[in-house]
C-alpha positions in Angstrom: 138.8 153.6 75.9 135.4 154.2 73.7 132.6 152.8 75.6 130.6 150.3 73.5 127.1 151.2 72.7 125.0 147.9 73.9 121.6 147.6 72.5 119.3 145.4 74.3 115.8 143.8 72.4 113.3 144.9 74.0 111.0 141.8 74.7 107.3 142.1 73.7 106.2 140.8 77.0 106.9 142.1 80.6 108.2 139.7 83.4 106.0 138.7 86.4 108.3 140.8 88.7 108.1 144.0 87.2 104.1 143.6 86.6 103.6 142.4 90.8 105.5 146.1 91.5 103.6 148.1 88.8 100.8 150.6 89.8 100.6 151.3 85.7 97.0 150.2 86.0 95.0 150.3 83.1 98.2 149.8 80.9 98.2 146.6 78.2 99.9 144.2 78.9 102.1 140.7 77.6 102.9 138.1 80.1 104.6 134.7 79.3 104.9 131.8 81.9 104.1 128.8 83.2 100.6 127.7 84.6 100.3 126.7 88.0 96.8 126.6 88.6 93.8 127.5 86.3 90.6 127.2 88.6 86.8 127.9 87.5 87.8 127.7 84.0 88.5 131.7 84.6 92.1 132.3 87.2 95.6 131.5 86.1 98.3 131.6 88.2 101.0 132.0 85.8 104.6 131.9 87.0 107.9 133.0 84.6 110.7 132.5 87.1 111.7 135.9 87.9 109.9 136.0 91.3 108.5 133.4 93.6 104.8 134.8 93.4 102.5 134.2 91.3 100.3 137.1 88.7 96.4 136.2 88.6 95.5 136.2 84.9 91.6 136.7 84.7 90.4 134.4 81.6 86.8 135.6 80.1 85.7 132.4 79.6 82.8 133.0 77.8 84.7 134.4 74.9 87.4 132.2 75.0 87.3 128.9 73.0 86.6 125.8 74.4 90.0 124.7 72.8 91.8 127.3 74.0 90.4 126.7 77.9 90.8 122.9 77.7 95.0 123.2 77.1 94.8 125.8 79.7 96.9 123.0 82.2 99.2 123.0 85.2 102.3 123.0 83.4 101.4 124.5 80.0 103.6 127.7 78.8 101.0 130.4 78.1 101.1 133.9 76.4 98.2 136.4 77.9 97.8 139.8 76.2 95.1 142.2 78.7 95.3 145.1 81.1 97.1 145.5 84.6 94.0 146.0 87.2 93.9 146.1 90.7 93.4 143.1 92.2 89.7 142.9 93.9 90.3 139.4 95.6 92.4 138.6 98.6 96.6 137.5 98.4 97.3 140.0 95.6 98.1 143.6 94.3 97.4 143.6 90.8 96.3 141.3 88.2 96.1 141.0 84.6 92.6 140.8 82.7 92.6 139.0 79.9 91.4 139.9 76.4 93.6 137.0 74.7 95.1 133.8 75.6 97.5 131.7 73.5 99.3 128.4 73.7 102.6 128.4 73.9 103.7 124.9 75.0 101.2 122.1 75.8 101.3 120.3 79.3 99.4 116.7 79.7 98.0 117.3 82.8 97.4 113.3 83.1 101.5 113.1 82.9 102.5 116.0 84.6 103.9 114.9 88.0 104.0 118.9 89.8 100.6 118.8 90.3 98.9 121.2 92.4 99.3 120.2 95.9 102.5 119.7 98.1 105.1 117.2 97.1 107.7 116.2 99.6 111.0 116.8 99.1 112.1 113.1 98.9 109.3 113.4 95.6 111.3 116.3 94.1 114.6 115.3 94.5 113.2 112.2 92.2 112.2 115.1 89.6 115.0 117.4 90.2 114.5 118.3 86.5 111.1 119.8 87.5 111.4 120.8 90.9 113.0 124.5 89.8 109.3 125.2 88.8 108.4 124.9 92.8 108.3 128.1 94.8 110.6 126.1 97.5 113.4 125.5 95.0 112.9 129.1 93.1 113.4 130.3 96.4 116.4 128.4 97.2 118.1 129.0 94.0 117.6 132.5 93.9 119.3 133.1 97.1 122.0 130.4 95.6 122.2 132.5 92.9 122.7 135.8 95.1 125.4 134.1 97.2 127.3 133.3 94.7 127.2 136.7 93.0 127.9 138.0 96.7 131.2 136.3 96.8 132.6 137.2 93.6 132.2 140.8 94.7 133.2 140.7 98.2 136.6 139.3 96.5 136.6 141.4 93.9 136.1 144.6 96.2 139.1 143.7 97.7 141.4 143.2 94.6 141.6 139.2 94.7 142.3 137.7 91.6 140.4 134.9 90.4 142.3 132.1 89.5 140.7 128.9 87.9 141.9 125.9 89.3 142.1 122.3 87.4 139.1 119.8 87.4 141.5 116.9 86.8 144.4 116.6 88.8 147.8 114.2 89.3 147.8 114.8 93.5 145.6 114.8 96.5 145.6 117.8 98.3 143.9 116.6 101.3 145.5 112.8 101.3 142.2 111.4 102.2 142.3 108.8 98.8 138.3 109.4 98.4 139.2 110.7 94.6 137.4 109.5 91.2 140.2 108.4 88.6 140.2 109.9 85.2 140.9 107.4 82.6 140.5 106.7 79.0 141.9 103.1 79.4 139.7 99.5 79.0 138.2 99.1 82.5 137.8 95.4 81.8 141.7 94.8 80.5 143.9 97.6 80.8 147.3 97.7 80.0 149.5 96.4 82.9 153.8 96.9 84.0 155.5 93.5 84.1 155.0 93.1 87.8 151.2 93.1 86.8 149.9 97.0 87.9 148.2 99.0 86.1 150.4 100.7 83.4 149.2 104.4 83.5 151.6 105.3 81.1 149.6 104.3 78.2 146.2 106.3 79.5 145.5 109.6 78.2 147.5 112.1 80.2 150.5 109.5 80.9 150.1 108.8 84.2 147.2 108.4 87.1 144.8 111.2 87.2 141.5 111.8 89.3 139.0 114.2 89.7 140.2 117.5 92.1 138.9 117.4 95.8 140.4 120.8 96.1 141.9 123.6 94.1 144.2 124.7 97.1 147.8 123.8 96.2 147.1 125.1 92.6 145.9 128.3 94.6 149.1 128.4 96.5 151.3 128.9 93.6 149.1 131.2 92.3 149.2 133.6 95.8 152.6 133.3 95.3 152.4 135.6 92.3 149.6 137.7 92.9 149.3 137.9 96.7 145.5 137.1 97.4 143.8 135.0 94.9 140.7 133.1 95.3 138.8 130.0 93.5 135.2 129.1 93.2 134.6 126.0 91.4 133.1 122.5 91.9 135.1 119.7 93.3 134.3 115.7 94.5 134.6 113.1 96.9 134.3 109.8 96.4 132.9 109.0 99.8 130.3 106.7 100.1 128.3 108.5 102.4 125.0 108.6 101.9 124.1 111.6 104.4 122.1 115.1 104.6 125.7 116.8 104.8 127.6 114.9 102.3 127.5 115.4 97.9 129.8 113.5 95.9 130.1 116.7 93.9 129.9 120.4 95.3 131.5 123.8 95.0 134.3 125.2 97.3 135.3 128.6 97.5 139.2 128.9 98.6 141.6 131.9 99.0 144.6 131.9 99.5 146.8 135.0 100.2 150.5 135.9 100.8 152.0 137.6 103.4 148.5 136.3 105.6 148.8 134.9 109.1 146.3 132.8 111.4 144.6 135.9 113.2 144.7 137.9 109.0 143.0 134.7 108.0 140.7 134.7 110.5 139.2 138.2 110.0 138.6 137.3 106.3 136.4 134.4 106.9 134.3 136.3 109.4 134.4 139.1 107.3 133.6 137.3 103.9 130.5 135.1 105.9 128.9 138.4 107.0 129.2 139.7 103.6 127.5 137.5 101.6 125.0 136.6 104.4 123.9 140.5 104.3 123.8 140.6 101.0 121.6 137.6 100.4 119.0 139.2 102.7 118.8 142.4 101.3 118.5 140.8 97.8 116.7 137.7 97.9 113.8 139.5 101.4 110.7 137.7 99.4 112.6 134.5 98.9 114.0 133.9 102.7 110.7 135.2 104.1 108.8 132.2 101.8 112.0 129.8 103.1 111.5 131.0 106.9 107.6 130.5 106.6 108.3 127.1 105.4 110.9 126.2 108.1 108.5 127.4 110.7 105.3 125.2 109.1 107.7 121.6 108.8 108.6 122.4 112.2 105.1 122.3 113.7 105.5 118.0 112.9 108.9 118.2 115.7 108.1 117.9 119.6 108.7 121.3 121.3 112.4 120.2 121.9 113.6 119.6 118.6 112.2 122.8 117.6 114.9 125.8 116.4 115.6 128.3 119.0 115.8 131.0 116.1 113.9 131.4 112.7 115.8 131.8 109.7 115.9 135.8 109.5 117.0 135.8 113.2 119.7 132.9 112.6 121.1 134.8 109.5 121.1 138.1 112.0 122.5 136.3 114.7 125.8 135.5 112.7 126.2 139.1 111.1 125.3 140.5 115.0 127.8 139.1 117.0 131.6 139.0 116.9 132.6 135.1 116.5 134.1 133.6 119.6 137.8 132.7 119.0 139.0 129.6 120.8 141.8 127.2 120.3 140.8 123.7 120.4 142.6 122.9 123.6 140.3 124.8 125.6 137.5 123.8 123.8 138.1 120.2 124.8 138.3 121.7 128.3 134.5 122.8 127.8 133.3 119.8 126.3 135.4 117.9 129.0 132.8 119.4 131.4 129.7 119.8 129.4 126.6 117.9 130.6 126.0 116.4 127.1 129.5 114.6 127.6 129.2 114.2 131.8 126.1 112.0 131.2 127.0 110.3 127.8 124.3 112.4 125.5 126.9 112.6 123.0 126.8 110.0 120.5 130.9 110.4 120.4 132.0 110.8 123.9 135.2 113.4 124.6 137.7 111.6 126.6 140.5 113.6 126.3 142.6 115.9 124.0 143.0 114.7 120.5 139.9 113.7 119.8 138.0 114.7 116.3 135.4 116.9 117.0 132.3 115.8 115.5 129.2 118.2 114.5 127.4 117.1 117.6 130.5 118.9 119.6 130.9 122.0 117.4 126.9 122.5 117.5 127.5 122.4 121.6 129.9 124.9 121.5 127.7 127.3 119.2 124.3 126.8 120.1 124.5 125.9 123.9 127.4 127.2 125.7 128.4 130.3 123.4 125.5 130.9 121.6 127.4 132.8 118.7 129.9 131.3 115.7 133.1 130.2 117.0 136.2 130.0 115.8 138.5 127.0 116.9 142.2 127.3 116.2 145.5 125.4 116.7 144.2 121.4 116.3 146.4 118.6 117.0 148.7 118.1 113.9 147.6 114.3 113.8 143.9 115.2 112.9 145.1 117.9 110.3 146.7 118.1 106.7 150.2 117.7 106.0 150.4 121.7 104.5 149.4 123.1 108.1 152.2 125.3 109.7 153.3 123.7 113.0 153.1 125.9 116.3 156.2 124.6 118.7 155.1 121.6 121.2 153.2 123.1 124.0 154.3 122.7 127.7 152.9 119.1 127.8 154.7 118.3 124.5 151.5 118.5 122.4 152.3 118.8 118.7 149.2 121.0 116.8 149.1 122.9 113.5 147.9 126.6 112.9 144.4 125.3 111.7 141.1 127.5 112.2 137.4 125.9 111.5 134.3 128.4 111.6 131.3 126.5 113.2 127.9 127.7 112.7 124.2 127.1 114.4 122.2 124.0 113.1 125.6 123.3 110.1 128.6 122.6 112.6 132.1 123.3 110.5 131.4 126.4 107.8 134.7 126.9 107.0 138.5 125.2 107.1 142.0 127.0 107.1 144.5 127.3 108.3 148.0 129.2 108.0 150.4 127.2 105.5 153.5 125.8 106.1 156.3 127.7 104.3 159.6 126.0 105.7 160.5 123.3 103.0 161.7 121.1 105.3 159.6 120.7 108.6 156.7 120.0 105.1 159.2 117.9 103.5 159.2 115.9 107.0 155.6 116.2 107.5 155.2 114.7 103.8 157.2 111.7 105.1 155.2 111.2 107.9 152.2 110.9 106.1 153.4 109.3 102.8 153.2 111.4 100.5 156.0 111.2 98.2 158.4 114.6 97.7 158.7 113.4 94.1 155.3 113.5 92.5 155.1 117.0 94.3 158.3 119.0 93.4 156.3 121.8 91.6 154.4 122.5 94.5 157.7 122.2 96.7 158.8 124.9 94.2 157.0 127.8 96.8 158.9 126.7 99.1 162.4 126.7 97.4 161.6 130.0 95.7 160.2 133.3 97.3 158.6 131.4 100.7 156.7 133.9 102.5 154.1 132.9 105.0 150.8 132.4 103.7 147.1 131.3 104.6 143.9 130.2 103.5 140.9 128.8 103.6 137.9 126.6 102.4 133.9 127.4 102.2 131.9 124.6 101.1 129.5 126.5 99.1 126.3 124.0 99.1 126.8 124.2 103.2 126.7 128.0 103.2 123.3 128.0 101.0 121.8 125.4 103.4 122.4 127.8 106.1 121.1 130.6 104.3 118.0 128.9 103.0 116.8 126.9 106.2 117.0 123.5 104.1 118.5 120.3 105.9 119.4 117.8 103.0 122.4 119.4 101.4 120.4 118.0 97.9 118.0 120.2 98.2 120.4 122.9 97.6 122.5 122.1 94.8 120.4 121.5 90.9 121.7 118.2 90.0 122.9 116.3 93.7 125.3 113.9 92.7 125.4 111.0 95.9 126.2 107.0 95.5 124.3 105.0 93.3 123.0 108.7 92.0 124.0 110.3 89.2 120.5 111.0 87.2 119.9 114.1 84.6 
């Protein structure tokens, strides 16, 4: 195949990041950005986006026009023509002396809400449409940015195929309800059957449709044909929980292979975790150094005790240094059974026995106290899991559980859920029963079954939890652009 020739424009200026690493000193120069700060009528820090620092831009303000200097604001988008130097003052390498200064875009400095001083994060989140211009959020984006990149290639590495899943769906994989409806039809008087229900027959597709909470079943069919697939795309809730771990919208990544069992599935999820994790710190070094400095400066306001064992870099290490503990949930109730937290009622949800859904409070025990690495918990109780779970045979006390595996992390609780499918078509067309979910509005999924069933496994990453473990944040709305929560849907 003839490679194409690909000519790229070269720019007339040169971005920040490539000037902060130049030793080209004496060369001229074009920078384009946005002003931070301009102090003494004389030092901009000018920011374009492609790193978290700042360049110093050295005005000569005594031959530069008094209408030039005066729209020299935080804000303002500024094009600055001079030479690279070496920096003579104090938090910088290089800078750029100026020999012309031009206005690009105009900034009222009396309406411009980022003004130069800390904001808290409740603030941003109110300006989410500014915030990106913060080093906190170029930071966090960045490494957002890098993980997502990360997992793309750890998949593709492998030979996964990526499969796009739908937004708007007829079924529920998880049977949880919590879905938005998709409709075209008059919200005030829709068209209704004669026993007076909604008549979904005249609305766009034909029948009731909703936003996906997961691409999973779609993924099983397509593992069925290609052997190890994965998606990546965004996916909703309509939970009204209005939490620092829950989003109404948020991105999942879910694989699902062929031919996998628990203990295969297992090995991809640590595997996957440790990829991206290393290669977010050896992309994004400047960005999760800013993050970790930042962690470590909120956390001076925390008594002692409520302080993080580990700072960021070291809790990113400590996941890709140790091997994750693999448990199965039976004998982690044993251990919580017997913990102190649960001996003298710390826990907020006490553990009184076996069947009980661990909350984060329990999986952050497990991690951070008594193993002090990830674990993995397999085989749960079939009641607290989805119907598509493969079922183990009763246990000697006549315990019924699933082949489910959850990842729990420090400071997140639950990083990932899997589990190993059910492929007999009818132990799931009993389960389905059980539940109620009705065989008939699910025949094409039923189809794997009937067709080729091989055993197969998979699992879930919620992406915006991954980045808030990677970034040190602890409102999951810091880490996604737009958060979409209850009562909140703005830009």
């Amino acid at each position: 195949m003839k490679k194409e020739n690909i000519s790229i424009k070269k720019m007339e200026h040169t971005r920040i990041k490539e000037l902060l690493q130049s030793e080209d000193f004496g060369k001229e120069v074009i920078v384009k950005g946005w002003v931070r700060t301009f102090r003494n009528n004389q030092f901009i820090a000018l920011n374009d986006g492609s790193s978290i620092n700042n360049i110093q831009a050295v005005v000569d303000f005594e031959n530069t026009p008094d209408s030039i200097l005066k729209r020299i604001t935080t804000g303002a988008a500024v094009r600055v023509k001079g030479n690279l130097i070496e920096s003579q003052g104090k938090g910088q390498r290089v800078e750029v002396k100026a020999t012309e200064v031009s206005i690009i875009g105009d900034s009222d400095p009396e309406k411009y809400p980022l003004q130069p001083k800390k904001h808290s994060l409740e603030f941003l989140r109110e300006i989410a449409h500014l915030r990106v211009r913060t080093g906190t959020f170029n930071a966090i984006f960045k490494v957002r940015n890098a993980l997502s990149f990360a997992i793309h290639k750890f998949f593709q590495e492998r030979d996964f195929v990526y499969f796009h899943s739908p937004i708007i769906t007829g079924s529920d994989a998880e049977g949880a309800g919590e879905m938005f409806r998709v409709t075209t039809l008059d919200p005030i008087n829709p068209p209704l059957t004669e026993d007076g229900k909604v008549d979904f027959k005249e609305d766009f597709f034909g029948k009731s449709t909703n936003l996906t909470v997961s691409g999973q079943l779609e993924g099983e069919l397509a593992a069925l044909a290609f052997s190890n697939i994965y998606t990546f795309g965004p996916t909703f809730r309509a939970e009204n929980s209005n939490t620092t771990r829950h989003l109404a919208e948020f991105w999942m990544i879910e694989p699902e292979m062929a031919f996998y069992e628990l203990e295969d599935n297992m090995d991809l999820a640590e595997d996957l975790l440790k990829y991206v994790i290393k290669y977010a710190l050896e992309q994004c070094p400047e960005e999760i150094e800013f993050l970790k400095n930042r962690l470590l400066e909120e956390e001076k306001s925390k008594p002692q005790a409520e302080r993080s064992e580990l700072n960021l870099v070291e809790k990113l290490n400590f996941v890709l240094e140790n091997n994750f503990e693999r448990l199965t949930y039976t004998e982690a109730i044993e251990i919580l059974l017997r913990s102190k937290p649960n001996q003298k009622k710390q826990f907020k949800y006490l553990i009184e026995g076996w069947g009980a859904d661990l909350q984060s409070e329990h999986e952050r025990y497990l991690v951070e106290k008594h193993f002090k690495k990830p674990v993995i918990l397999t085989d749960y109780p079939r009641e607290i899991k989805s119907f598509y779970m493969k079922q183990n045979q009763p246990d000697a006390q006549g315990r019924h559980t699933v082949r489910a595996m959850d990842i729990l992390f420090p400071g997140i609780g639950e990083m990932v859920g899997g589990s190993q499918r059910e492929e007999n078509l009818e132990k799931l067309l009993t389960r389905m029963a059980e539940v109620g979910i009705e065989a008939e509005e699910m025949e094409w999924f039923l189809d794997t079954r009937r067709f080729g069933s091989v055993p197969h496994s998979g699992f879930g990453v919620g992406f915006e939890r991954l980045v808030l473990f990677a970034t040190g944040m602890t409102n999951i709305r810091d880490v996604i652009p737009f958060p979409r929560t209850p009562k909140n849907a703005e830009f």
